[in-house]
C-alpha positions in Angstrom: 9.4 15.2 19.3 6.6 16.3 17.1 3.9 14.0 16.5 0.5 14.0 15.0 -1.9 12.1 17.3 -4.8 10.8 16.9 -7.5 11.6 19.7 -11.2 10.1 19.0 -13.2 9.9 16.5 -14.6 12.9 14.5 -11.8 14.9 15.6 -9.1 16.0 13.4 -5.4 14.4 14.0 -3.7 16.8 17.1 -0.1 18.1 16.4 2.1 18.4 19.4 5.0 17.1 21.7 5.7 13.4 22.7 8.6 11.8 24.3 11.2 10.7 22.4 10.6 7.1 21.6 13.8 4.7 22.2 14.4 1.3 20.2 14.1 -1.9 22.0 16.6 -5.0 22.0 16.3 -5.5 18.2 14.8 -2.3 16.7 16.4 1.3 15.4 15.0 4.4 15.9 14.4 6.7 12.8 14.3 10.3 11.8 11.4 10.0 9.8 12.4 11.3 6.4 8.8 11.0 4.6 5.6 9.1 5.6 2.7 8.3 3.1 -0.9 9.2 3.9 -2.8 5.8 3.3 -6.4 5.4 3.1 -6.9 2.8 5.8 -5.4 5.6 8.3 -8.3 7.5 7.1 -11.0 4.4 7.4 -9.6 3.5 10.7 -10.0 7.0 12.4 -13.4 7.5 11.0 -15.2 5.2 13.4 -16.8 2.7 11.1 -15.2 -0.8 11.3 -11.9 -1.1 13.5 -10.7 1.7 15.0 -6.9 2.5 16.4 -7.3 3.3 20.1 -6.9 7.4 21.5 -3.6 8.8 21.4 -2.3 6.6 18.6 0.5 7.9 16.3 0.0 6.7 12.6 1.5 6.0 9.3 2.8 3.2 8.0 4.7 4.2 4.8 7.7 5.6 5.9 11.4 5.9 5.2 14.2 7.5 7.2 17.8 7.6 8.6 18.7 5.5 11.8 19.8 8.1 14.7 20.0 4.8 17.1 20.6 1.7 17.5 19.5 -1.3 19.8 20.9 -3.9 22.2 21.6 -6.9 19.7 21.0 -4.7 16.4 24.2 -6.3 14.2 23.6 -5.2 10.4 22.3 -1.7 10.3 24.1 1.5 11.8 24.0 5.1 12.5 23.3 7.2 9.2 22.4 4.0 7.4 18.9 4.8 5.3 15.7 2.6 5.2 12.6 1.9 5.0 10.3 -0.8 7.2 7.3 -2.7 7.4 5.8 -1.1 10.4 5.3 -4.8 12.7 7.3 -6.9 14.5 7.1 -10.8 15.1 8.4 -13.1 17.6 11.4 -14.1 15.0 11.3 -17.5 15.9 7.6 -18.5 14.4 7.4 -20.2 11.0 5.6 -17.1 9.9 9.0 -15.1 10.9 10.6 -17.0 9.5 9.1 -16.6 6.1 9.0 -12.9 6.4 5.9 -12.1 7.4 5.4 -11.1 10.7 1.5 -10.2 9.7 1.2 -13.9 11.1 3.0 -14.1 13.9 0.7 -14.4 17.0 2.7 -11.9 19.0 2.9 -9.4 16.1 3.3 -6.2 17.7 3.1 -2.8 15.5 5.3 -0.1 14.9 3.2 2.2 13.1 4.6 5.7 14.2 5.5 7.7 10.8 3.4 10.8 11.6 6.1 12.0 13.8 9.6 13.3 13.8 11.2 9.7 15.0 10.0 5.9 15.1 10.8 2.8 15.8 11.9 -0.2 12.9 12.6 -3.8 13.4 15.8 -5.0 12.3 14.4 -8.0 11.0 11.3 -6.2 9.2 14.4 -3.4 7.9 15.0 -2.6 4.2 18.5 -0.5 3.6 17.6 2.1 1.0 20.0 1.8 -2.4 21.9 4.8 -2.8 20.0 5.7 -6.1 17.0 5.7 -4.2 15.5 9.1 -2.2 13.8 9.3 1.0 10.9 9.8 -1.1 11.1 6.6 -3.3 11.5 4.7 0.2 8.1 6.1 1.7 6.6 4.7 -1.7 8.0 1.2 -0.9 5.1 -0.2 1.4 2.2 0.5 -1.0 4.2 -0.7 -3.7 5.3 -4.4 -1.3 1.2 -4.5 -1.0 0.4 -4.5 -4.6 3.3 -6.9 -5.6 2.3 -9.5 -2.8 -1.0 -9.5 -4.2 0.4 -9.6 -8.0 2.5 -12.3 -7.4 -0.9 -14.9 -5.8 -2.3 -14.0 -9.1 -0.7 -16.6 -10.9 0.5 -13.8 -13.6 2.9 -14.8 -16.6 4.1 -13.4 -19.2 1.7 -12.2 -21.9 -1.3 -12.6 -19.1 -4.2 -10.3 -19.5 -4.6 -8.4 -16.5 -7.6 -5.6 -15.8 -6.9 -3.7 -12.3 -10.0 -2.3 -10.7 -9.8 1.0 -9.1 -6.8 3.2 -9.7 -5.9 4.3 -6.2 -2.1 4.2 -5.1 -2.6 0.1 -4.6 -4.1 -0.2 -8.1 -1.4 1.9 -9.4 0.8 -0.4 -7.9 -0.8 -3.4 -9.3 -0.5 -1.8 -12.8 3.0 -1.4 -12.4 3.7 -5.0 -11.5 1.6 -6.5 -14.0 3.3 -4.7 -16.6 6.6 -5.3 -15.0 6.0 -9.2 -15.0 5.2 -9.5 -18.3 1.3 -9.1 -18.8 0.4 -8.2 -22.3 -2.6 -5.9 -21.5 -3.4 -4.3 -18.2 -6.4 -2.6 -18.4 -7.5 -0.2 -15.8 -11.1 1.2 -14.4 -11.1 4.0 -12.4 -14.9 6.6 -11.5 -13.5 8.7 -13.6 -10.6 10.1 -15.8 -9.0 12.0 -13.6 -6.3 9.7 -13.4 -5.9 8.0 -16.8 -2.4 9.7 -17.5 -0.9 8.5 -14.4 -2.6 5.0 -14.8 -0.9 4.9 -18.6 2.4 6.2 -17.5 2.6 3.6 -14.6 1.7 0.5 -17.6 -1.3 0.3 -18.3 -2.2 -0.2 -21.9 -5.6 0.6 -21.9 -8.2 3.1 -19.8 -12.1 2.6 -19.1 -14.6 4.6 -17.0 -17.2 2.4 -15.0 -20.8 2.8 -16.1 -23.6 0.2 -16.5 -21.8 -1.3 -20.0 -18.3 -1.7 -18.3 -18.4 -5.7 -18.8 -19.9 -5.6 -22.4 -17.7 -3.0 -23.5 -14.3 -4.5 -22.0 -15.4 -8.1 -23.2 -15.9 -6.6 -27.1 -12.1 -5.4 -27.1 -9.5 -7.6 -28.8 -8.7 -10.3 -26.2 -12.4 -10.5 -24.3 -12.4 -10.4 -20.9 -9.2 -10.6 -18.7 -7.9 -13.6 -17.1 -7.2 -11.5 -14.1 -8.5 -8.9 -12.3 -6.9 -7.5 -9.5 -9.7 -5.4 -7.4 -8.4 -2.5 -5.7 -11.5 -0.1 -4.7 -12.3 -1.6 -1.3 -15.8 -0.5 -1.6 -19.3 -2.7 -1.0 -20.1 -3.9 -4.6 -16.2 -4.2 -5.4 -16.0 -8.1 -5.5 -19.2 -8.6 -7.3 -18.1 -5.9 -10.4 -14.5 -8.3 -10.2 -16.5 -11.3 -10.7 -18.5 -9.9 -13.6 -15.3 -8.4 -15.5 -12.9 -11.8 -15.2 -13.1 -14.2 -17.9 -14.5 -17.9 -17.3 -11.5 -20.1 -15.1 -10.1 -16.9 -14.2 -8.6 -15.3 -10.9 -9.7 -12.6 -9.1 -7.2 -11.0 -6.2 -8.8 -8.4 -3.8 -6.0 -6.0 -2.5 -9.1 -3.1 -1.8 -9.8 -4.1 2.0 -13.2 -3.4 2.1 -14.0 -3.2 5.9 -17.7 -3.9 5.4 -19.7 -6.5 4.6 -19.3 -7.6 0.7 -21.2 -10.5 -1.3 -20.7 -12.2 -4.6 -23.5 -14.3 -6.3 -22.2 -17.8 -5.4 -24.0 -19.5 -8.2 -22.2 -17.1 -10.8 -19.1 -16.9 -9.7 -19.3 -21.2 -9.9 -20.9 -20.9 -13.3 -17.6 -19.2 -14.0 -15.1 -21.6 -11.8 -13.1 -18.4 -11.1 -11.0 -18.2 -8.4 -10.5 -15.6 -5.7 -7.8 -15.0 -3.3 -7.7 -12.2 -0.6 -3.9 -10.6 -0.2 -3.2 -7.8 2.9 0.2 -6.0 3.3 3.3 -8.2 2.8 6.2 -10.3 3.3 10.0 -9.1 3.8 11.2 -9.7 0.1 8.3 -7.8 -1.3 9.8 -5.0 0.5 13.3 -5.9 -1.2 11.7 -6.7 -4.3 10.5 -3.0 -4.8 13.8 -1.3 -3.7 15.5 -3.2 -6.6 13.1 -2.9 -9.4 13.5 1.2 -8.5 17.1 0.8 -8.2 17.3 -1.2 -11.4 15.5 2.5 -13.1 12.1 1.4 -13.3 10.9 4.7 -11.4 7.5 5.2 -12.8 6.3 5.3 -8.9 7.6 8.2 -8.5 5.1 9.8 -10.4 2.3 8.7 -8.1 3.7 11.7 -5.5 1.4 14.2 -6.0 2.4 16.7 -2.9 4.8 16.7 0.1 3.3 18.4 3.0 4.9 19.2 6.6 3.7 17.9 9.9 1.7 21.0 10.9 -0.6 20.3 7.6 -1.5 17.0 7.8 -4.6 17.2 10.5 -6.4 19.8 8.2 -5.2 17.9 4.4 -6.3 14.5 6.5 -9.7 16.2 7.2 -9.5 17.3 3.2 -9.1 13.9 2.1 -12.3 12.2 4.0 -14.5 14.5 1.6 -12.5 13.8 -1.5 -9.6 12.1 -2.3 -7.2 14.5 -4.8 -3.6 13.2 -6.1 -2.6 9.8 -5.5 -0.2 9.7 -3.1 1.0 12.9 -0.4 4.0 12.4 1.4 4.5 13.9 4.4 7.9 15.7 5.8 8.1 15.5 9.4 11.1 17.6 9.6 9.7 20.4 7.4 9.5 23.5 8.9 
């Protein structure tokens, strides 16, 4: 198969032939049908923080058809379509158990979507509804990353929700909140590059950061949110989430900074706010975002701003360290 590799660091992704990779007792193997390009592939190949090891194949978000089948596989077949999260536990752990084989000790990965074919766990398997394309199933992890982190927030209906940083996870975020009931859901992005995206996916209102960002959002009708949801993962992120929540709120970080951040202690207890830290997901988060697309809520698919085959990805990859443009490319192993 085809498979973009990556080789060290400072050198672009390498396309070019691997074996065939064959499921183990338990798993499927996949034609890959798409495969997001996520930012932590592009933090984790850049050398700073941790770093996948040489001749790793990566991507996480994918969706595809199952050519084969396991020893012991019992409730997916041949042809069947679906989408993954891209680890495997132990499935005997109370972290298995629960759907989230993030905690299990013997977590293995099966991160693999740059290529033509990969392996899925059963038990970490999602089938894909019929309404739903290849496309919409590669758009399922990020989405299963914001809800996990929605859902710790506490959020009820009529909540007021501000979501910092309006990446594909803060898109996400925006989505849920408004989906669950929030009343306002404000978002902050650098710039306004993506403010009609941001409003199409729920959001209700729009502000650019700059040095009056807290004043300004606290003089709107409501004052400051009672959530924030930051979603940059940049140094500085958790301290401009403390400043924007109101006093007793909650603050969830889905941004994965992988550097060193700080908050001012004394002001975030002057506020009694409470932060929680979310990464990636459990199992129904994954079948909590094929139904809510399935049902017609569809505004994700909007977030797809290019599809791209194999052969592109190493130089769009390279594009993408110096500036990030769309929200979310897919990529199309099988394209020609």
């Amino acid at each position: 198969m085809k498979a973009a590799v990556f080789k060290e660091t400072g050198r672009p992704l390498v396309v070019e032939s691997c074996p065939d990779p064959a499921p183990d007792a338990g798993e499927v193997l996949i034609r890959v049908g798409r495969c997001g390009i996520c930012s932590s592939d592009l933090h984790m190949t850049s050398g700073h923080g941790f770093t996948y090891p040489a001749g790793s194949i990566l991507g996480h978000e994918y969706a595809g058809e199952v050519v084969e089948v396991g020893a012991g596989v019992m409730n997916l077949k041949v042809g069947d379509r679906i989408t993954a999260m891209p680890m495997a536990g132990c499935g005997a752990c109370p972290e298995c158990f629960r759907g989230f084989p993030l905690g299990c000790a013997r977590m293995r990965s099966l991160m693999s979507g740059y290529a033509e074919f990969a392996r899925a766990a059963e038990s970490s398997a999602v089938k894909l509804p019929q309404s739903l394309s290849v496309e919409d199933g590669a758009l399922i992890e990020p989405l299963a990353s914001s809800l996990r982190g929605v859902a710790m927030s506490g959020i009820r209906p009529g909540s007021r929700v501000l979501v910092l940083g309006v990446g594909p996870i803060g898109m996400g975020a925006i989505y849920w909140a408004k989906l669950l009931g929030a009343s306002d859901v404000i978002a902050v992005a650098r710039s306004e590059r993506q403010r009609d995206l941001a409003m199409h996916m729920g959001a209700t209102g729009f502000f650019t950061q700059g040095e009056d960002l807290t004043r300004r959002i606290g003089a709107a009708p409501g004052g400051l949110p009672e959530i924030v949801f930051e979603c940059v993962g940049a140094p500085g992120a958790l301290g401009a989430a403390a400043d924007l929540v109101a006093p007793r709120g909650t603050v969830v970080v889905l941004g994965m900074c992988m550097s060193a951040d700080s908050i001012n202690p004394f002001f975030a207890g002057f506020k009694s706010l409470v932060m929680k830290f979310s990464a990636a997901y459990e199992l129904r988060d994954f079948e909590a975002a094929a139904r809510a697309m399935d049902r017609g809520s569809v505004e994700p698919r909007a977030m797809i701003s290019d599809i791209i085959p194999l052969e592109a990805l190493p130089d769009t990859f390279e594009r993408l360290r110096e500036k990030p443009h769309g929200c979310k490319i897919l990529v199309n192993p099988g394209a020609a």
